[in-house]
PyMOL Python script that loads the backbone (N, CA, C, O; Angstrom):
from pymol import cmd

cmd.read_pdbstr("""\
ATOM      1  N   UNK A   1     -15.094   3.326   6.430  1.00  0.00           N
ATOM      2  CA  UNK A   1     -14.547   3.490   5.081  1.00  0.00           C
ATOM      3  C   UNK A   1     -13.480   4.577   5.103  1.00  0.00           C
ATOM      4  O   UNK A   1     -13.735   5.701   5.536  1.00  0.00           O
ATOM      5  N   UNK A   2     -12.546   4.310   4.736  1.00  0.00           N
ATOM      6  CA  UNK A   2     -11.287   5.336   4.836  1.00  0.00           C
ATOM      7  C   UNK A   2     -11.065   5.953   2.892  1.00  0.00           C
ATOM      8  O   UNK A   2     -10.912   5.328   1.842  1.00  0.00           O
ATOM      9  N   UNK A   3     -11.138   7.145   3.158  1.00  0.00           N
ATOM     10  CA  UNK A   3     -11.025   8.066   1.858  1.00  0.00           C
ATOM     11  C   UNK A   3      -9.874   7.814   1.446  1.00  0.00           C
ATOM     12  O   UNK A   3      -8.900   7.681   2.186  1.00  0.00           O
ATOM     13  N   UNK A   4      -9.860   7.717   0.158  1.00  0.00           N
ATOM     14  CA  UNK A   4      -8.156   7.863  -0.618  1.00  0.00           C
ATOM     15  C   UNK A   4      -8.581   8.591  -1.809  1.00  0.00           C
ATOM     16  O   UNK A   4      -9.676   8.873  -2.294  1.00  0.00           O
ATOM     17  N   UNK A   5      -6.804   8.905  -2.270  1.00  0.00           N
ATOM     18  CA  UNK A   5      -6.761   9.562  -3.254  1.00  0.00           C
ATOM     19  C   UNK A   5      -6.459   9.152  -4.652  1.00  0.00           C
ATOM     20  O   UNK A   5      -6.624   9.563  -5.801  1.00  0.00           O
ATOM     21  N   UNK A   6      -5.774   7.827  -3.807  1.00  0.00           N
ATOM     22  CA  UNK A   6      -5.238   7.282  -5.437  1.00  0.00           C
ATOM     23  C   UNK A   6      -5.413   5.817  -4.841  1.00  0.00           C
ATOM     24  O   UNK A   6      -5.519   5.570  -3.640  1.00  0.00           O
ATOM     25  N   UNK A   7      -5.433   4.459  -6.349  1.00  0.00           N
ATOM     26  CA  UNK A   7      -5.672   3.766  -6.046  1.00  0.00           C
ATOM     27  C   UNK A   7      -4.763   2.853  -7.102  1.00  0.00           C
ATOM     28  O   UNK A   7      -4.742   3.098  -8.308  1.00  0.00           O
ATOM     29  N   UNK A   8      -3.969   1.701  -6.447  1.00  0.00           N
ATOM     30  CA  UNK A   8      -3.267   0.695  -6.995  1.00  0.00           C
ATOM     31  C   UNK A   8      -3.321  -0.482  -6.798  1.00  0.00           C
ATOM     32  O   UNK A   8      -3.101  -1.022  -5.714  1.00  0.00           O
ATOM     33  N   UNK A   9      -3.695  -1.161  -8.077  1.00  0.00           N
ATOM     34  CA  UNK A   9      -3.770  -2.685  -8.538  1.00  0.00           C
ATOM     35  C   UNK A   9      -2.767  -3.528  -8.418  1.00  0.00           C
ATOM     36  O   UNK A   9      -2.183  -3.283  -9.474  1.00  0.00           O
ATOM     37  N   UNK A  10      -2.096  -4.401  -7.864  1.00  0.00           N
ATOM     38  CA  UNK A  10      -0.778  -5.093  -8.278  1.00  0.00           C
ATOM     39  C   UNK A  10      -1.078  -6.247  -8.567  1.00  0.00           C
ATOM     40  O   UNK A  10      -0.248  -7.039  -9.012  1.00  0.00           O
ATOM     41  N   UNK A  11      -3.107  -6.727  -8.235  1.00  0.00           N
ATOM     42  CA  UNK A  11      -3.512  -8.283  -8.486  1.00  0.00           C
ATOM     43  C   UNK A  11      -2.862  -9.342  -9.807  1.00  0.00           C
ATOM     44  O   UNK A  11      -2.998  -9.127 -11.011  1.00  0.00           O
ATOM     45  N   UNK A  12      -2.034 -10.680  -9.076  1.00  0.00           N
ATOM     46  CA  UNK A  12      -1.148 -10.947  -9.865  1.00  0.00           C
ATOM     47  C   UNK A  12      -0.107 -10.895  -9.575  1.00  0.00           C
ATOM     48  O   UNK A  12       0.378 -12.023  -9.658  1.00  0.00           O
ATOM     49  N   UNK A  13       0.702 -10.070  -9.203  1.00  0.00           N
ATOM     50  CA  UNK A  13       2.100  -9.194  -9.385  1.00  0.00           C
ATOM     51  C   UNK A  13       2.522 -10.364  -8.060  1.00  0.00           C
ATOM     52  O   UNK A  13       1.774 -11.132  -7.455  1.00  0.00           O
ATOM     53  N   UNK A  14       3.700 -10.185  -7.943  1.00  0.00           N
ATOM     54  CA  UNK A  14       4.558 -11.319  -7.106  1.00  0.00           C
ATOM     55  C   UNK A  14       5.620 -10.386  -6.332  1.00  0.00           C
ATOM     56  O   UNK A  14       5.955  -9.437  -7.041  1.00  0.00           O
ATOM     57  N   UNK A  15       6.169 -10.401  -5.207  1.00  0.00           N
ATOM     58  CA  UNK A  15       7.274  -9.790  -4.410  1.00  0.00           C
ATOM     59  C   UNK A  15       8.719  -9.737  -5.597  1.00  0.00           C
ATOM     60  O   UNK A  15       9.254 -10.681  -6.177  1.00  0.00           O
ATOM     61  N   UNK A  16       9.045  -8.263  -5.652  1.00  0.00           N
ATOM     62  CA  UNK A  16       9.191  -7.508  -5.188  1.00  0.00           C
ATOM     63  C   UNK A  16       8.368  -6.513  -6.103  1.00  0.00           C
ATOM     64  O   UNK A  16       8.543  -5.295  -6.065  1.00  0.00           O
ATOM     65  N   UNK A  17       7.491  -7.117  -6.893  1.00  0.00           N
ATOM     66  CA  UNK A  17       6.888  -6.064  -7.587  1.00  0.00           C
ATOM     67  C   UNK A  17       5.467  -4.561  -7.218  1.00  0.00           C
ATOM     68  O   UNK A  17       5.220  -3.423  -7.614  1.00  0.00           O
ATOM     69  N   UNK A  18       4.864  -5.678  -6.138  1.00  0.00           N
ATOM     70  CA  UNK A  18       3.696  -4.805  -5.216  1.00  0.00           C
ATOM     71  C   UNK A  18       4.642  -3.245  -4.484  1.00  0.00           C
ATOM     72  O   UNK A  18       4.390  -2.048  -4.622  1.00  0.00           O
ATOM     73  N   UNK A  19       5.799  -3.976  -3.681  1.00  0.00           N
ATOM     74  CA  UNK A  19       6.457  -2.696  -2.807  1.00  0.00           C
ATOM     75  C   UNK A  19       6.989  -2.219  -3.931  1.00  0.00           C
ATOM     76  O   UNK A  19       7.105  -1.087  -3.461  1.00  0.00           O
ATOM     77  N   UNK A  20       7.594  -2.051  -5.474  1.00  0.00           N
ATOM     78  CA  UNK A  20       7.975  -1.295  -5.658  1.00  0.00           C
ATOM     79  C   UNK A  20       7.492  -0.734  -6.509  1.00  0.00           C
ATOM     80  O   UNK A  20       8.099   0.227  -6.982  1.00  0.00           O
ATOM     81  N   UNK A  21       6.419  -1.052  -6.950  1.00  0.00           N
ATOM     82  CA  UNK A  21       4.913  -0.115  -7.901  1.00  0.00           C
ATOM     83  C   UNK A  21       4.479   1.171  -6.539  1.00  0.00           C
ATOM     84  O   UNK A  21       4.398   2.385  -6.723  1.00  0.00           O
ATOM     85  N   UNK A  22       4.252   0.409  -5.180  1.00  0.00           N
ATOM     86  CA  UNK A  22       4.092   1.105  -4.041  1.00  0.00           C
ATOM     87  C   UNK A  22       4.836   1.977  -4.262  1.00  0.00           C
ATOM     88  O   UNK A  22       4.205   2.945  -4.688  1.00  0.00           O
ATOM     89  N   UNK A  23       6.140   2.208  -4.184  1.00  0.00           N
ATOM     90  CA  UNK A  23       6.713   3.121  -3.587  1.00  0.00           C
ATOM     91  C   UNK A  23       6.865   4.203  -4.797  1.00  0.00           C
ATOM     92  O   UNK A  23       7.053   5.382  -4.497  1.00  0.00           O
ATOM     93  N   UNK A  24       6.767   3.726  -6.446  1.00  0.00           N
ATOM     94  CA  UNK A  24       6.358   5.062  -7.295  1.00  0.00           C
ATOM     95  C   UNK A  24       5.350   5.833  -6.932  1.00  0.00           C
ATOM     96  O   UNK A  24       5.592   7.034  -7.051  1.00  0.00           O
ATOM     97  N   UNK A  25       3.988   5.477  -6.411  1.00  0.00           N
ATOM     98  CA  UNK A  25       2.598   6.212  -6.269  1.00  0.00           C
ATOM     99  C   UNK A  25       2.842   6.841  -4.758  1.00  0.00           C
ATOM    100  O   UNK A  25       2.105   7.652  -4.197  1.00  0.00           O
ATOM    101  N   UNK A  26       3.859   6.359  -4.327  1.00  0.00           N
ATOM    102  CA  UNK A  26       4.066   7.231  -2.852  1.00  0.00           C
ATOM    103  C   UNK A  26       4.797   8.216  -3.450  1.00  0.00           C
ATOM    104  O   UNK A  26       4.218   9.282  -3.656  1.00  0.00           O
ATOM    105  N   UNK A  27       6.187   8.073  -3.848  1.00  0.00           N
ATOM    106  CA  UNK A  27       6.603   9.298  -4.552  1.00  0.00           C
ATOM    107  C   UNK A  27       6.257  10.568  -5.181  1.00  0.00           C
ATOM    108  O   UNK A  27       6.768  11.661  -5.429  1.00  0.00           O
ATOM    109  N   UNK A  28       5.333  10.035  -5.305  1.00  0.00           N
ATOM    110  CA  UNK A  28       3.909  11.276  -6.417  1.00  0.00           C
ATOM    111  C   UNK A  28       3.243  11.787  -5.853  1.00  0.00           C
ATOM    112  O   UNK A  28       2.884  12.915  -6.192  1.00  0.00           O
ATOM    113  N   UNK A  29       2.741  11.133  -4.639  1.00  0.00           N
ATOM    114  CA  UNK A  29       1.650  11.926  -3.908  1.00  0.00           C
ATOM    115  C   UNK A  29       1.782  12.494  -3.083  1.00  0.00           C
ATOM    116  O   UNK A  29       2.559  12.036  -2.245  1.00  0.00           O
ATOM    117  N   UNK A  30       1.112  13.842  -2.792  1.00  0.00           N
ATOM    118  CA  UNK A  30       1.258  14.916  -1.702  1.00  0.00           C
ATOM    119  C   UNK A  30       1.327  14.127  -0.234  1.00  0.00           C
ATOM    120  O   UNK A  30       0.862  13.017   0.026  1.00  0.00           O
ATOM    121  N   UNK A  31       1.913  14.868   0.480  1.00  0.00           N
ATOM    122  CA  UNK A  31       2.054  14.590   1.898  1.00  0.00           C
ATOM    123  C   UNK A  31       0.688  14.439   2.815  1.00  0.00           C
ATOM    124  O   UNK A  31       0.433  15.524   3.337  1.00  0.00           O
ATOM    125  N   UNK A  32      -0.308  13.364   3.181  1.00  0.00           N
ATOM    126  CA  UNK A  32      -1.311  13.164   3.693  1.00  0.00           C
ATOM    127  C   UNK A  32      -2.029  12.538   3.600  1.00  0.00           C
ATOM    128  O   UNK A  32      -2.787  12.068   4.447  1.00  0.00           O
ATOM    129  N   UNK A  33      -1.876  12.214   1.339  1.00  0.00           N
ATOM    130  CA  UNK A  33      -2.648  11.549   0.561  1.00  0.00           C
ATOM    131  C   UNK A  33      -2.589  10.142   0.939  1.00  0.00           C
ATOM    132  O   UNK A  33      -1.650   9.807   1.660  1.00  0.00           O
ATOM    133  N   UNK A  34      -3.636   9.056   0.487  1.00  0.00           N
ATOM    134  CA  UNK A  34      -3.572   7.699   0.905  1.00  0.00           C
ATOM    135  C   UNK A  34      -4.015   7.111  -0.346  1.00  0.00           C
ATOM    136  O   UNK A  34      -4.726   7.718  -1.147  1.00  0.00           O
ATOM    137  N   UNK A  35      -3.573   5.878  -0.517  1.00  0.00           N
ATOM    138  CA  UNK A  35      -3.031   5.598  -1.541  1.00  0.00           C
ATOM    139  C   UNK A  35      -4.234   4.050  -1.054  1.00  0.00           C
ATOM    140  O   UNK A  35      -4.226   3.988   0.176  1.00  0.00           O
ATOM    141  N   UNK A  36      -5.080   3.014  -1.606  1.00  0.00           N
ATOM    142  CA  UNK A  36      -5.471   2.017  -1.663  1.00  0.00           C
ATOM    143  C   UNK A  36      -4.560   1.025  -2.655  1.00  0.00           C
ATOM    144  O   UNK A  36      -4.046   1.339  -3.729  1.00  0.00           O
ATOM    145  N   UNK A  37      -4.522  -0.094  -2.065  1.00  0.00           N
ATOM    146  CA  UNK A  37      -3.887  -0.993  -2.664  1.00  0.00           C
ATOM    147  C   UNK A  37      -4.365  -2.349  -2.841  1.00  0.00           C
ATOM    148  O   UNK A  37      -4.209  -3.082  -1.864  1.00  0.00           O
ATOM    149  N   UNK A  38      -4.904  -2.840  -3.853  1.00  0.00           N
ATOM    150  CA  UNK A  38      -5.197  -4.251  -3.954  1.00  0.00           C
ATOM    151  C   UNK A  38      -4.114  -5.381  -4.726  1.00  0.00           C
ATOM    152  O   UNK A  38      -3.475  -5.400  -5.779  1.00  0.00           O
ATOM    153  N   UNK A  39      -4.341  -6.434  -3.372  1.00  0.00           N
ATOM    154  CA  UNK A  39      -2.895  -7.417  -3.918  1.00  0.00           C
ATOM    155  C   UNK A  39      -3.367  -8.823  -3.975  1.00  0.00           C
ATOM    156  O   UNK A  39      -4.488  -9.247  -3.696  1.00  0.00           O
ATOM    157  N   UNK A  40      -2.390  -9.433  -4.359  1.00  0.00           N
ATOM    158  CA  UNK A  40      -3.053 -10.976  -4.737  1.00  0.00           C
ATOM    159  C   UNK A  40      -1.914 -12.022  -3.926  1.00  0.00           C
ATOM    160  O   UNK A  40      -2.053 -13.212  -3.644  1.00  0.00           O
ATOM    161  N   UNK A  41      -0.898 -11.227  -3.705  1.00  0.00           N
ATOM    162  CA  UNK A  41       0.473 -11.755  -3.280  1.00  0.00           C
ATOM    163  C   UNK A  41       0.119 -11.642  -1.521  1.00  0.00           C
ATOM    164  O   UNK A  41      -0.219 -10.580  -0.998  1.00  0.00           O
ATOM    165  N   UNK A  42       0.288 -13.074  -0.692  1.00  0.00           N
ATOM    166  CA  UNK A  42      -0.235 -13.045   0.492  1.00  0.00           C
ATOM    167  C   UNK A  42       1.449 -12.303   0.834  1.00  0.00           C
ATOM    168  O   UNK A  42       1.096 -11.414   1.609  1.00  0.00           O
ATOM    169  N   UNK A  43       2.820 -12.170   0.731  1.00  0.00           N
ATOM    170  CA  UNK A  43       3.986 -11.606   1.181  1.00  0.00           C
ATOM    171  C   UNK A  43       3.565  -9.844   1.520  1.00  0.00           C
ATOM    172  O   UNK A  43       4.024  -9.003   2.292  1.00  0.00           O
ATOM    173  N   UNK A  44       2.724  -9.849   0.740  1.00  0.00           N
ATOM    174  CA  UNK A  44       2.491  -8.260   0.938  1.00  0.00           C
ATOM    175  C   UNK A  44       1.634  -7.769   2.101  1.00  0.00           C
ATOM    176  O   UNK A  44       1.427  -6.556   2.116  1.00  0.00           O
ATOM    177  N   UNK A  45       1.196  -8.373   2.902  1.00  0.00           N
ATOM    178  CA  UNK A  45       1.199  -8.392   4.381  1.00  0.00           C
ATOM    179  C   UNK A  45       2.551  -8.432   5.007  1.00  0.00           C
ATOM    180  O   UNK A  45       2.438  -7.839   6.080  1.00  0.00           O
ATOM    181  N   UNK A  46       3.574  -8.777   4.877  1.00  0.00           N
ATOM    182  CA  UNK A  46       4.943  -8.308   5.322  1.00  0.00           C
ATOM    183  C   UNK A  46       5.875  -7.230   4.690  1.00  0.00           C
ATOM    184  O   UNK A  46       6.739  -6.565   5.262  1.00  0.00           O
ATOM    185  N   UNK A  47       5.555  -7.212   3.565  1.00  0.00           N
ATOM    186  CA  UNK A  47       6.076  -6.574   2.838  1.00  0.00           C
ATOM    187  C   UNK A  47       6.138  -4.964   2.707  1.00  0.00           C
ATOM    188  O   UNK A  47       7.062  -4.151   2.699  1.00  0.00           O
ATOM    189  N   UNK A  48       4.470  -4.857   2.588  1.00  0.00           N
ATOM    190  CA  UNK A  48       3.739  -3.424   2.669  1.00  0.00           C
ATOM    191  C   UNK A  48       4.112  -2.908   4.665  1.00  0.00           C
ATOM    192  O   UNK A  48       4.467  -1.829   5.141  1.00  0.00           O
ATOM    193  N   UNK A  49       3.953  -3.630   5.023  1.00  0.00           N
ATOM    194  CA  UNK A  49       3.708  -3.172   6.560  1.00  0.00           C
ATOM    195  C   UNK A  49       5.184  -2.970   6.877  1.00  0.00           C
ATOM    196  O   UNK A  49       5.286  -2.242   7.865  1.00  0.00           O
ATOM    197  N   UNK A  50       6.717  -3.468   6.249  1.00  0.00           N
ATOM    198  CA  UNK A  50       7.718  -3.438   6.569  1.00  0.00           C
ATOM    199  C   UNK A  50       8.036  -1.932   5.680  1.00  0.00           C
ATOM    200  O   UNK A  50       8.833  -1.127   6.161  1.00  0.00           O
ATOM    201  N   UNK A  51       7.435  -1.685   4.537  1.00  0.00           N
ATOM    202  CA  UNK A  51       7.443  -0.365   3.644  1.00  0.00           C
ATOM    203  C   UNK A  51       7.150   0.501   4.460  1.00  0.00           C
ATOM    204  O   UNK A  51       7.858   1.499   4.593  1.00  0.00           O
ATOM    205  N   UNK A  52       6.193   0.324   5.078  1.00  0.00           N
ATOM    206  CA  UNK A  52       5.581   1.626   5.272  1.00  0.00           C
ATOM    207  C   UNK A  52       6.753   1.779   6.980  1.00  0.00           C
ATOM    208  O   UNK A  52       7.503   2.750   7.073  1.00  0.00           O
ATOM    209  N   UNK A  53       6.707   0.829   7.996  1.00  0.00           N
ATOM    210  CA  UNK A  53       7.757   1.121   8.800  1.00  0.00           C
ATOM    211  C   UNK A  53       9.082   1.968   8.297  1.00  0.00           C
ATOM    212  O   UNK A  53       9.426   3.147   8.386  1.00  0.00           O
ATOM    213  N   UNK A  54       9.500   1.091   7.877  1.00  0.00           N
ATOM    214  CA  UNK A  54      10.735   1.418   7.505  1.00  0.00           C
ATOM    215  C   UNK A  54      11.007   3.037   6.460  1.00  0.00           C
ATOM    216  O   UNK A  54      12.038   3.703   6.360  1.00  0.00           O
ATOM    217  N   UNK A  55       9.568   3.271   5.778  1.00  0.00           N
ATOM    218  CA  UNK A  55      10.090   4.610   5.590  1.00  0.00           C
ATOM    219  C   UNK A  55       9.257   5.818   6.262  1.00  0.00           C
ATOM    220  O   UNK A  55       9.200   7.014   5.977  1.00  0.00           O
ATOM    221  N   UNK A  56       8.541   4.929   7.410  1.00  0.00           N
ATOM    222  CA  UNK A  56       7.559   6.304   8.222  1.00  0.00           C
ATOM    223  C   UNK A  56       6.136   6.486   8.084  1.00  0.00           C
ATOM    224  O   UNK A  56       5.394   6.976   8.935  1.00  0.00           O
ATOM    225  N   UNK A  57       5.674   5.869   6.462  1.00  0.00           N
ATOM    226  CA  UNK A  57       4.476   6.056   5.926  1.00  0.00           C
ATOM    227  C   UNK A  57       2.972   5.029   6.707  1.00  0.00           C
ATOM    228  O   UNK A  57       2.728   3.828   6.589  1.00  0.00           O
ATOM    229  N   UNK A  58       2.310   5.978   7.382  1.00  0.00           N
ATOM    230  CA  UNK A  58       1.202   5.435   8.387  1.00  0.00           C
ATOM    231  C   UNK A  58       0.455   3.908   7.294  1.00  0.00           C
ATOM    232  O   UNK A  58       0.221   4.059   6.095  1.00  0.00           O
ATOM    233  N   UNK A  59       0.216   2.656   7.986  1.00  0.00           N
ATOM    234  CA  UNK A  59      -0.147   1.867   7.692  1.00  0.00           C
ATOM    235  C   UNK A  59      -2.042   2.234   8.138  1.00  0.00           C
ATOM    236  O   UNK A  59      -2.256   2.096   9.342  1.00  0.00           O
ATOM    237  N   UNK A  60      -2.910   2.524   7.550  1.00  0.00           N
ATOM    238  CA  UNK A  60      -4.028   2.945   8.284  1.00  0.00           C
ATOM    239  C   UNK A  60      -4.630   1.847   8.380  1.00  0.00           C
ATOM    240  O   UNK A  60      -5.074   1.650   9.511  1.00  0.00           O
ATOM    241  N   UNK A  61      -4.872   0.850   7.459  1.00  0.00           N
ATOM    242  CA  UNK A  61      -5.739  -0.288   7.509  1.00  0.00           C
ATOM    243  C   UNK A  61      -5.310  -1.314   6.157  1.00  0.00           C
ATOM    244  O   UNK A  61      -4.663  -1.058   5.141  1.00  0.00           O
ATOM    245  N   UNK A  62      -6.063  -2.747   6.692  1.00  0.00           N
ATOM    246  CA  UNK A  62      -5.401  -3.819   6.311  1.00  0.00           C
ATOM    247  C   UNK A  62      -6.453  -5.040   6.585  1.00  0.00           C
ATOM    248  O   UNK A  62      -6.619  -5.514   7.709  1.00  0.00           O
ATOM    249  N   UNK A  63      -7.017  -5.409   5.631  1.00  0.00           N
ATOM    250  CA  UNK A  63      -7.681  -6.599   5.622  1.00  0.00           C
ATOM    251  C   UNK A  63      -7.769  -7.302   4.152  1.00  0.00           C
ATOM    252  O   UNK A  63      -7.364  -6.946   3.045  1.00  0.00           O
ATOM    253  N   UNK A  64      -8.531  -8.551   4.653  1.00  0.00           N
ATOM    254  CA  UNK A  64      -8.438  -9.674   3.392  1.00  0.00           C
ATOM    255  C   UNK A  64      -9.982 -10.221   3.228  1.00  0.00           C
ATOM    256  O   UNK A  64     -10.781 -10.476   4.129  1.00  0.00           O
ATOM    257  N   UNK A  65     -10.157 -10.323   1.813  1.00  0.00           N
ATOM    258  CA  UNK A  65     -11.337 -11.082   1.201  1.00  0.00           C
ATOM    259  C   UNK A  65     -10.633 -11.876   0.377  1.00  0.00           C
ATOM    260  O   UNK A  65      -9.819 -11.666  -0.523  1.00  0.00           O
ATOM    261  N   UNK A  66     -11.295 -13.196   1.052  1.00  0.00           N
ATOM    262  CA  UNK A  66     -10.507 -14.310   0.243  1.00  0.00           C
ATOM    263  C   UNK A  66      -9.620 -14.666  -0.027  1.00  0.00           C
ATOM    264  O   UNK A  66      -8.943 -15.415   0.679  1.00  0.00           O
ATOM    265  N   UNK A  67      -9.070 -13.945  -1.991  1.00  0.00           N
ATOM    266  CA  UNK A  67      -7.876 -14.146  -1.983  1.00  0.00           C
ATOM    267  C   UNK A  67      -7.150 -12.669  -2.280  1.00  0.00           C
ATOM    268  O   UNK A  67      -6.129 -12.551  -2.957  1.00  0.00           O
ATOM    269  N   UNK A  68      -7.726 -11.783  -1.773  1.00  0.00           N
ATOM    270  CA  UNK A  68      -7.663 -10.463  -2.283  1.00  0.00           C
ATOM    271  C   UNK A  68      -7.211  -9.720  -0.571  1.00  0.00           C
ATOM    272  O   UNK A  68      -7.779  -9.797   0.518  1.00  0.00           O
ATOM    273  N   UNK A  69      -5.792  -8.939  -1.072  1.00  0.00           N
ATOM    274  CA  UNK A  69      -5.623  -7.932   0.373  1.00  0.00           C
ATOM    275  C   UNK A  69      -5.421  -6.428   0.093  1.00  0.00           C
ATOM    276  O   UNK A  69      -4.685  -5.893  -0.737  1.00  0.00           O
ATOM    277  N   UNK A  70      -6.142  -5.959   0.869  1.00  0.00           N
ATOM    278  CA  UNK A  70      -6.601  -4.579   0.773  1.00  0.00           C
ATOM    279  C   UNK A  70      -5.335  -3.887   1.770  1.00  0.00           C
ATOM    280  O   UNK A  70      -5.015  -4.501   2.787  1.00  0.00           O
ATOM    281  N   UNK A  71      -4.568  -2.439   1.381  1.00  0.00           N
ATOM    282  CA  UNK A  71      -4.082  -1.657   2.780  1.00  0.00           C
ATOM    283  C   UNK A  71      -4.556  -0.485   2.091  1.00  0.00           C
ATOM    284  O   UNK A  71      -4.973  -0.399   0.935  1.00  0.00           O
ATOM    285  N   UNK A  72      -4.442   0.325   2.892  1.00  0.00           N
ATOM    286  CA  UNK A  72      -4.514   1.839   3.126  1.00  0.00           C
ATOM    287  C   UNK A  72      -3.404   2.575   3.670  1.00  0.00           C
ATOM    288  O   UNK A  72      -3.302   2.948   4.839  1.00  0.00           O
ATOM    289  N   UNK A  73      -2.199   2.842   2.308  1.00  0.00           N
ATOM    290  CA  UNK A  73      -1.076   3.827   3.128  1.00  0.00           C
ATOM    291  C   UNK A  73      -1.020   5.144   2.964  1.00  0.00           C
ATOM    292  O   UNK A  73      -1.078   5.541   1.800  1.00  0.00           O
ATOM    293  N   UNK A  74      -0.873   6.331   4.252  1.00  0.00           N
ATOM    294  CA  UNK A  74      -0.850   7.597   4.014  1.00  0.00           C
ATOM    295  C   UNK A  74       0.520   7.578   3.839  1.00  0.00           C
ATOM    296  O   UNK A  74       1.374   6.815   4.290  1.00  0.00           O
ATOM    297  N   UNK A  75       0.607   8.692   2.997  1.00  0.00           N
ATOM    298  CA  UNK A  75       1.854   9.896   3.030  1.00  0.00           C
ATOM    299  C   UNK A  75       2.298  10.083   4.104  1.00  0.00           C
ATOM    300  O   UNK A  75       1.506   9.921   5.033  1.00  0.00           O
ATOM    301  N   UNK A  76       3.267  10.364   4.336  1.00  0.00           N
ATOM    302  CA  UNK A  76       4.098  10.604   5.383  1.00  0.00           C
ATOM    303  C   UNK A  76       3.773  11.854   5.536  1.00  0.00           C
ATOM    304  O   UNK A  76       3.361  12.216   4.434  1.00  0.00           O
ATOM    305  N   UNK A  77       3.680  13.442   6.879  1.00  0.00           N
ATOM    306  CA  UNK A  77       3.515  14.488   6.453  1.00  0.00           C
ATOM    307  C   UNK A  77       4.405  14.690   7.599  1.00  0.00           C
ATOM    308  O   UNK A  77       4.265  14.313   8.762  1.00  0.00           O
ATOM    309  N   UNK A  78       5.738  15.635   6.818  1.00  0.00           N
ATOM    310  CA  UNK A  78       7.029  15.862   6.975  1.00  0.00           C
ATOM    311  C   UNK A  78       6.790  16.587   8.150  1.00  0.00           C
ATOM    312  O   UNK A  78       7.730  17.077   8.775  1.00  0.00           O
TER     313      UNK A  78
END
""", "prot")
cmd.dss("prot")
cmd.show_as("cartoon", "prot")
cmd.util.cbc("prot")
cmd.orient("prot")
């Protein structure tokens, strides 16, 4: 079980809306913090994992129930 600090819903929500709800609650949170994310949109397995590359932020974990996908992104710590 991986600890977080904050936690975001996007169930529903459609590309480009998951990465960019993501990237407000990254903005906000301290450097370390991890952020849970539940999605409904199967793109966000490319999407989230190309976010978090592309701006540094550790992808910690990533799985699926059903129709439901779970990640776990930390903060980047500068």
């Amino acid at each position: 079980m991986i600890d977080y600090q904050h936690e975001l819903d996007t169930q529903g929500l459609y590309c480009p809306e998951p990465v960019m709800m993501l990237h407000g609650v990254v903005r906000k949170m301290k450097p370390g913090e991890v952020v849970k994310i539940t999605a409904t949109d199967p793109s966000t397995e490319r999407d989230i994992t190309k976010f978090c590359n592309f701006l540094g932020h550790p992808l910690l974990a990533s799985e699926q129930d059903g129709e439901l996908y779970f990640y776990w992104v930390q903060k980047k710590v500068s």
